[in-house]
C-alpha positions in Angstrom: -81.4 43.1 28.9 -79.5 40.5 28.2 -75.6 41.0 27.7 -72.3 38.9 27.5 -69.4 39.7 30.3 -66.3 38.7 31.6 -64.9 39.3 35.3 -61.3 38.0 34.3 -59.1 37.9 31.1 -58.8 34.2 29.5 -60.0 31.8 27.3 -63.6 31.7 25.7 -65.0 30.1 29.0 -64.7 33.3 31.1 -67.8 34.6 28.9 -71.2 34.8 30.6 -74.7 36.0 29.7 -76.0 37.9 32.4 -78.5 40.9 32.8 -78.0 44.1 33.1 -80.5 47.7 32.6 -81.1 49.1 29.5 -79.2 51.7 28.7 -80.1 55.0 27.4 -79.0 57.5 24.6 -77.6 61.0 25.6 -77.2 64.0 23.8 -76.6 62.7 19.8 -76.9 59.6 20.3 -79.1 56.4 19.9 -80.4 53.4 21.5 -80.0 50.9 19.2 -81.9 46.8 19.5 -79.3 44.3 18.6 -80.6 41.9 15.5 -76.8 40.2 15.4 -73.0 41.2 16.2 -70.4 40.3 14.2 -67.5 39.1 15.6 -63.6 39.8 14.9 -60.5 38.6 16.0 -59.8 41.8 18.3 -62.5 39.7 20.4 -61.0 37.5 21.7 -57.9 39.3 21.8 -59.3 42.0 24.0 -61.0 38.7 25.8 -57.8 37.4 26.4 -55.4 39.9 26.9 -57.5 43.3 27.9 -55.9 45.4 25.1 -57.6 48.2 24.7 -60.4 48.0 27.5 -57.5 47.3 30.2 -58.9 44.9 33.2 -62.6 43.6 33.0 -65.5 43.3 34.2 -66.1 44.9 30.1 -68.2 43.6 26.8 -66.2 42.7 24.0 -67.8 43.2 20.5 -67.8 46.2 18.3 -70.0 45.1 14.5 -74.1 46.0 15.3 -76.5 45.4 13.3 -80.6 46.3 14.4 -83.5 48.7 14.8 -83.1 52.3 15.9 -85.5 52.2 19.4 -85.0 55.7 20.4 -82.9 58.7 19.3 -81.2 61.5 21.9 -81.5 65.2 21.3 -79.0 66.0 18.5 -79.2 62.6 16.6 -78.6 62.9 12.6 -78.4 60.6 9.7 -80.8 58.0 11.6 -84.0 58.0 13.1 -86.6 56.1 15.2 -87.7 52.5 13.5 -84.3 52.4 10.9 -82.5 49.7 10.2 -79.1 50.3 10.7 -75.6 48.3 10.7 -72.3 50.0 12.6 -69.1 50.0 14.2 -70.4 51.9 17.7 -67.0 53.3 19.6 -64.1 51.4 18.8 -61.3 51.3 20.0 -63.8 52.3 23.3 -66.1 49.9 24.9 -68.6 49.1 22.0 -71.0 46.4 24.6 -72.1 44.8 20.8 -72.9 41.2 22.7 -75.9 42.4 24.3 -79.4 43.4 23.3 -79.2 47.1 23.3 -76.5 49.2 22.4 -76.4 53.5 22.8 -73.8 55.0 20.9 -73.2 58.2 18.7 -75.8 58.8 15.6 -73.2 59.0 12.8 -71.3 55.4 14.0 -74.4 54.1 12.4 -75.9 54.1 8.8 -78.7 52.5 7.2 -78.6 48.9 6.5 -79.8 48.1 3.1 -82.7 46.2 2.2 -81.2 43.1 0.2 -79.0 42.1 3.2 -79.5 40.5 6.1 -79.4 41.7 9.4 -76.4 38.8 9.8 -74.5 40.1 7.1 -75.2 43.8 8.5 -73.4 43.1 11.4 -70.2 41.2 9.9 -69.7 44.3 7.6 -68.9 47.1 9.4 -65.3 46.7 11.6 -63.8 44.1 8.5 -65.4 46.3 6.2 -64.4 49.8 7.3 -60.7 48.0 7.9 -60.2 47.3 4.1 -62.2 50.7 3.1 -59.3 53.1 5.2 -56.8 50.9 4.4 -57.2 50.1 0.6 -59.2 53.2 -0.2 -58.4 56.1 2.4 -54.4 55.4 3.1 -53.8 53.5 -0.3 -55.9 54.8 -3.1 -55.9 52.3 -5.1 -57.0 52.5 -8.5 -57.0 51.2 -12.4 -54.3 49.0 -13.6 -53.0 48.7 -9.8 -52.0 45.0 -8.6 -53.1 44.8 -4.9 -51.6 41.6 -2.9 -54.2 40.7 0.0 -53.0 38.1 2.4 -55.1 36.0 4.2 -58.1 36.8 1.7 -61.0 34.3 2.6 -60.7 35.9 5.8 -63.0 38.3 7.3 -61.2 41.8 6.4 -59.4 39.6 3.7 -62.5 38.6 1.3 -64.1 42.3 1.7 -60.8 43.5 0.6 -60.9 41.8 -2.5 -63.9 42.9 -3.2 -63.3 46.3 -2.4 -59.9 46.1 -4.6 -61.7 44.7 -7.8 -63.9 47.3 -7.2 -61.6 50.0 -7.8 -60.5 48.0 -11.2 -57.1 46.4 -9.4 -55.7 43.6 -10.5 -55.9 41.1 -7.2 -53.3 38.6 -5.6 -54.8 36.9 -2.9 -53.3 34.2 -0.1 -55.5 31.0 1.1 -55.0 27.6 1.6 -55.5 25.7 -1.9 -58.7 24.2 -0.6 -59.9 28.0 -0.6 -59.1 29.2 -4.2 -62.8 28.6 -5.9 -63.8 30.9 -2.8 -60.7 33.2 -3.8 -61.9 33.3 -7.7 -65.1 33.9 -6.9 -64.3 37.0 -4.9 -62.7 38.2 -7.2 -58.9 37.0 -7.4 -56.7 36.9 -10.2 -54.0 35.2 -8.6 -55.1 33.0 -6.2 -51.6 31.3 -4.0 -51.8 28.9 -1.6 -49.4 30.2 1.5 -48.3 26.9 2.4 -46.6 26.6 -0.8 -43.2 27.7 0.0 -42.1 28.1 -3.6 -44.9 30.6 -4.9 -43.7 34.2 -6.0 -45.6 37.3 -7.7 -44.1 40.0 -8.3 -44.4 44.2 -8.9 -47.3 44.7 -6.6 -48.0 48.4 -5.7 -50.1 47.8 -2.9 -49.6 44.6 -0.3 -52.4 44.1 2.9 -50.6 42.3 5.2 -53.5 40.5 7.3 -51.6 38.2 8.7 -48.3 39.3 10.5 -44.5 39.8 10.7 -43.1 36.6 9.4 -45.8 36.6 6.6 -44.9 40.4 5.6 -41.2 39.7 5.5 -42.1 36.8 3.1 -44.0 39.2 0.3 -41.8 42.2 0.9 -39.7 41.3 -2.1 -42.9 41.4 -4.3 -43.9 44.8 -3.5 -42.1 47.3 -6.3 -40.3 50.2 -5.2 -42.3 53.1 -4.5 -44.8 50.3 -3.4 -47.0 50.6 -0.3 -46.7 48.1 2.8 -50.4 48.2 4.8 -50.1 46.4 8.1 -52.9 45.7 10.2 -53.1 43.1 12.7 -50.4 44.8 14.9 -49.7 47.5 12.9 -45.8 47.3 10.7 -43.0 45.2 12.8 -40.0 47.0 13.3 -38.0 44.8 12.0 -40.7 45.1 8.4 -40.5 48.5 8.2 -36.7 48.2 8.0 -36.7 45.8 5.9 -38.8 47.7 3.9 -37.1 51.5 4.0 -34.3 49.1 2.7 -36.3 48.1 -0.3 -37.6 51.6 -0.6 -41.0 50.3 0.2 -43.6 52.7 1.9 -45.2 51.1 5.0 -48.6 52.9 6.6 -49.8 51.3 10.5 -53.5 51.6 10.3 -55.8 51.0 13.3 -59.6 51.4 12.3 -62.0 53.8 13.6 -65.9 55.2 12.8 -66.3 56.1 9.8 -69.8 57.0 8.6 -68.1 58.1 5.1 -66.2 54.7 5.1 -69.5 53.2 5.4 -71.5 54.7 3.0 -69.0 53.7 0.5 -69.3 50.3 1.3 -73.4 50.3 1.6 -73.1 51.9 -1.9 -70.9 48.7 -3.3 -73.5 46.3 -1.7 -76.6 48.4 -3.6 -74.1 48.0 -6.3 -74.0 44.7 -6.9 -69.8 44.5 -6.2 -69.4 44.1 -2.7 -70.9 40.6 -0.8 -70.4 39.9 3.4 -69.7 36.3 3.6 -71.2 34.9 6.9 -70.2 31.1 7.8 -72.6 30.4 10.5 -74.1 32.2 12.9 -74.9 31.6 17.1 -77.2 32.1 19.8 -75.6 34.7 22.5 -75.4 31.7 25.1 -73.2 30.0 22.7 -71.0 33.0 22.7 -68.1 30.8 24.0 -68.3 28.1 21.5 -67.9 30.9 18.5 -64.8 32.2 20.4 -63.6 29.2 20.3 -64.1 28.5 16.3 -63.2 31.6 15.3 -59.7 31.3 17.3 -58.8 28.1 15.3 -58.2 30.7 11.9 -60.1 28.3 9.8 -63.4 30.2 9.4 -64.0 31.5 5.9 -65.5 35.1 5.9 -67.2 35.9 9.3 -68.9 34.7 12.1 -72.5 36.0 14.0 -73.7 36.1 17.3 -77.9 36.6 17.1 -79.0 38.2 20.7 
C-alpha cells in the first residue's frame, strides 16, 4: 500500500509517499481502506516537532474515513463492507496518510449516508475535540452564552454548531471577511479579532482555540463561576492564574476515542444541526503542498487528503 513518511522532523518537504505491506487486524480490531484523511494542526506539529510519536521514521494523521475490509476476532459495532469515519489511536500512531489502516473496532462508527467520505474524515478529531470539550467537560446548555475563538476554524466551526445545538447563545472570533461564514454557522455575535477595541461580556463558557495571549485577552469576559477550556496546549500557567484571580474555572483537555463522542455527533449530522465544512481536498502525493496551506491559519473549516 501506499503510505506517507517522514525519516526526520521538519518542514512539509520531509513527507514522502512510499510503500509499505498491508497491515492486518488483531484480536478486536479492523482493517480499515482509506477513502480520505482529514487533516489537523497536530500534523504538522507532530511533523515538525515529534510531539507525541518522539523521533520518526512515523505517519502523521489521525481523522479516517472508508470501507471496513476485514474485521479481527472480537470486533463490535462494525462489520465487513461498512462505511465508517474515526479517530483510530490518538495520541498513538494513527498511520491515517496511507491506504489501509487497522485499529480498535469501537474507534470507528458508521459514516452516514448524506455525507461524503471527505467530510467523514474531517469530522472526527475536530469534531470529538468540541464534543468533550463543550459537551463532556462543559455541559453546556439553554440560555448559556459560549465564546468560541477562532470559529471558522476546523474544531472552531463544529463547535458552533455543536453549541447552537445545545440552545447556547454563541460569540464567535474570525477575521471580518469571515462573519457571513460565522452567521451561517450559527453565531450570534460574530467579532473580528483584529479589532482591538471589541468586548462581550458574561460568558459562562469560553473555547480558547487559539492560545495564551488570545485567552488572556477574553478572560475578562468570562463571569465568575465561568469556565475557561483550553486546547491547543492546554491552559498557560500564567491563564490559569490569571483566571483563579477572576475566579474563573479553567479545564486542560487533550482529545481521545470516543465512540460515544461520536455517535453524538453522527446523530447531529442525521439531524440536520451539525455540517463538516471541507475547503479543498488533495491527492496523497500532494501531501506536502496541504501541509503547507493549512500551516498559513487561513483555511476555513478543514482540509482532505484522498489516498
Amino acid at each position: 500500500m501506499r503510505i506517507v513518511t517522514q525519516q526526520v522532523l521538519g518542514g512539509p518537504e520531509v513527507l514522502r509517499v512510499t510503500e509499505a505491506p498491508r497491515p492486518a487486524p488483531g484480536p478486536t480490531e479492523v482493517l480499515v481502506r482509506v477513502e480520505a484523511a482529514g487533516i489537523n494542526p497536530v500534523d504538522w506539529k507532530v511533523r515538525a516537532g515529534g510531539g507525541f510519536l518522539g523521533e520518526p521514521p512515523f505517519t502523521v494523521g489521525w481523522d479516517v474515513a472508508g470501507v471496513v475490509e476485514e474485521a479481527g476476532f472480537g470486533a463490535t459495532g462494525v462489520r465487513e463492507g461498512d462505511e465508517v469515519l474515526g479517530m483510530p489511536w490518538f495520541p498513538r500512531p494513527g498511520n491515517a496518510y496511507a491506504e489501509y489502516v487497522t485499529a480498535p473496532s469501537r474507534h470507528f462508527v458508521r459514516k452516514p449516508a448524506g455525507l461524503s467520505f471527505a467530510e467523514a474524515a474531517a469530522l472526527p478529531l475536530a469534531g470529538l475535540t468540541a464534543w468533550q470539550g463543550l459537551v463532556d467537560v462543559a455541559g453546556v446548555h439553554s440560555g448559556q452564552r459560549v465564546f468560541v475563538d477562532a470559529a471558522a476554524g476546523g474544531v472552531g466551526h463544529l463547535a458552533v454548531q455543536i453549541a447552537k445545538a445545545r440552545g447556547a447563545h454563541v460569540i464567535g472570533t474570525a477575521s471580518a471577511g469571515k462573519h457571513d461564514l460565522l452567521r451561517e454557522l450559527g453565531v450570534d455575535e460574530p467579532i473580528d479579532y483584529h479589532d482591538e477595541t471589541a468586548t462581550t461580556s458574561d460568558v459562562d463558557v469560553y473555547f480558547g482555540l487559539v492560545g495564551e495571549e488570545s485567552d488572556l485577552r477574553w478572560l475578562p469576559a468570562i463571569k465568575e463561576g465561568g469556565l475557561l477550556i483550553g486546547v491547543p496546549s492546554g491552559v498557560a500557567d500564567r491563564v490559569e492564574k490569571a483566571a483563579a484571580e477572576r475566579k474563573v474555572r479553567t479545564e486542560r483537555i487533550l482529545v481521545e476515542p470516543d465512540r460515544g463522542g461520536l455517535t453524538g455527533l453522527v446523530e447531529l449530522i442525521e439531524a440536520g444541526q451539525l455540517k463538516v465544512r471541507v475547503e479543498r481536498t488533495f491527492p496523497l502525493e500532494d501531501v506536502a503542498e496541504a501541509h503547507e496551506l493549512g500551516e498559513t491559519g487561513r483555511v476555513s473549516g478543514k482540509l482532505v487528503l484522498l489516498p
